[in-house]
C-alpha positions, 0 to 999 in steps of 0.5 A: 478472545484469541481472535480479538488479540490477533486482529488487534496484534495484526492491524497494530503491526500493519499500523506501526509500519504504515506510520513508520513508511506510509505504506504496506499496510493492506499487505502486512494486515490481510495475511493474518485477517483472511486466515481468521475473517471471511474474506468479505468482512477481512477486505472491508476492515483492512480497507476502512483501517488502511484509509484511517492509516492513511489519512492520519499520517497525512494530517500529521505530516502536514505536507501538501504534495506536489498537485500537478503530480499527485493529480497525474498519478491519481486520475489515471490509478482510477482508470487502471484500477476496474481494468487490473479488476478484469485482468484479473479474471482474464489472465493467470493472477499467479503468474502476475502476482509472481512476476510483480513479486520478482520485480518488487525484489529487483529493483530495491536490490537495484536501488540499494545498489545505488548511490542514496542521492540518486535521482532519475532525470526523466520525468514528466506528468506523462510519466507520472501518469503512467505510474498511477495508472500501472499503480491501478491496474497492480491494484486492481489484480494484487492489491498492490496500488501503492507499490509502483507510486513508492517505487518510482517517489523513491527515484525523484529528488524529494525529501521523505515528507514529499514523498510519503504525501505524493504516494499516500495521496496516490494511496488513500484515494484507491482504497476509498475507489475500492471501499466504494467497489466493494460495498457496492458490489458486496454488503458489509456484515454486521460483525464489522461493527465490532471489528472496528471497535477493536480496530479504529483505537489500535490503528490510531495508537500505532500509526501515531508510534510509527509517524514518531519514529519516522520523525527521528530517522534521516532521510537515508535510514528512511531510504534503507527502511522502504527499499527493505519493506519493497523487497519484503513486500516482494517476497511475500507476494511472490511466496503466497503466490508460488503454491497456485502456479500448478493451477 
């Protein structure tokens, strides 16, 4: 029962923040799961509820990204994605994670520094491209897809709606690549049946809370609420991080 209360505490927090900004939820939720679930069985749950998160908001919002972009972002992130998988093998994962950690910090420190209607003048579907395909490869190393894409949405001259469409679009179609990976490579368990018994009804709820609420905020106050997720999303991965350098 104790176990139950946690999975549902956790994929509910990951819910809420996933619909309140439209990201962070495989983070947020796979702290606590890989404490309390074997890492197969937590990656396959975190994964199938971060897709339902994802595709829930889309719906909701009912806001169609910019394709040529979504589509440069997109088919590229494929790409990266199996090479951030090797990197991962490859080079030193902590000294990656860390130095991703450091980054993520900086620049919402960098952007808070800056006036809230700032836009960067250079773009491009190179750029673009370029962003979706660092986006896979940080993904494929640190399960951070989504990170880069919110990054970089943040700096262009949208409105929130287009933004969340254009980095959750980004989003949704690396997990459903990763899902993919992973069951091809690794079986499903049946105890996945009854997390997602638990799981599927508490994602819906408090993904549906987190999209009122994003409703109600501004575009400024939506803007402080990502650049804080960013830097907390970059303490965390460079905290959990810290402990395997010695290696």
């Amino acid at each position: 029962m104790l176990e139950t209360l946690m999975v549902a505490a956790c994929l509910g927090g990951a819910g809420f923040i996933s619909g309140l900004t439209g990201f962070a939820f495989s983070l947020i939720a796979s702290g606590i799961l890989l404490t309390i679930k074997p890492p197969i069985e937590a990656a396959a749950l975190v994964l199938i509820c971060s897709i339902l998160s994802n595709v829930i908001a889309i719906v909701r919002l009912k806001t169609a990204p910019p394709w040529p972009t979504a589509l440069a972002m997109i088919l590229p992130g494929l790409l990266g994605a199996p090479i951030g998988i090797v990197l991962l093998h490859e080079l030193r994962p902590t000294a990656i994670k860390i130095s991703i950690g450091i980054f993520l910090i900086a620049y919402a420190i960098f952007l808070a520094c800056l006036r809230s209607d700032f836009h960067v003048k250079v773009k491009g579907l190179w750029v673009d491209g370029f962003v979706g395909f660092v986006g896979g490869i940080l993904g494929g190393i640190a399960g951070l897809s989504g990170a880069l894409p919110t990054a970089w949405s943040m700096l262009r001259d949208w409105e929130p709606r287009i933004q969340r469409a254009v980095y959750q679009s980004f989003t949704l179609v690396m997990q459903v690549w990763s899902l993919a990976i992973l069951a091809l490579y690794d079986p499903f368990p049946p105890e996945l049946v009854d997390d997602l018994k638990v799981g599927i009804p508490v994602v819906l709820v408090s993904v549906l809370l987190g999209l009122a609420l994003f409703s109600r905020i501004n575009q400024k106050m939506f803007r402080s609420v990502v650049l804080a997720l960013l830097a907390v999303l970059g303490l965390t991965t460079t905290v959990l991080a810290l402990p395997g350098l010695g290696h």
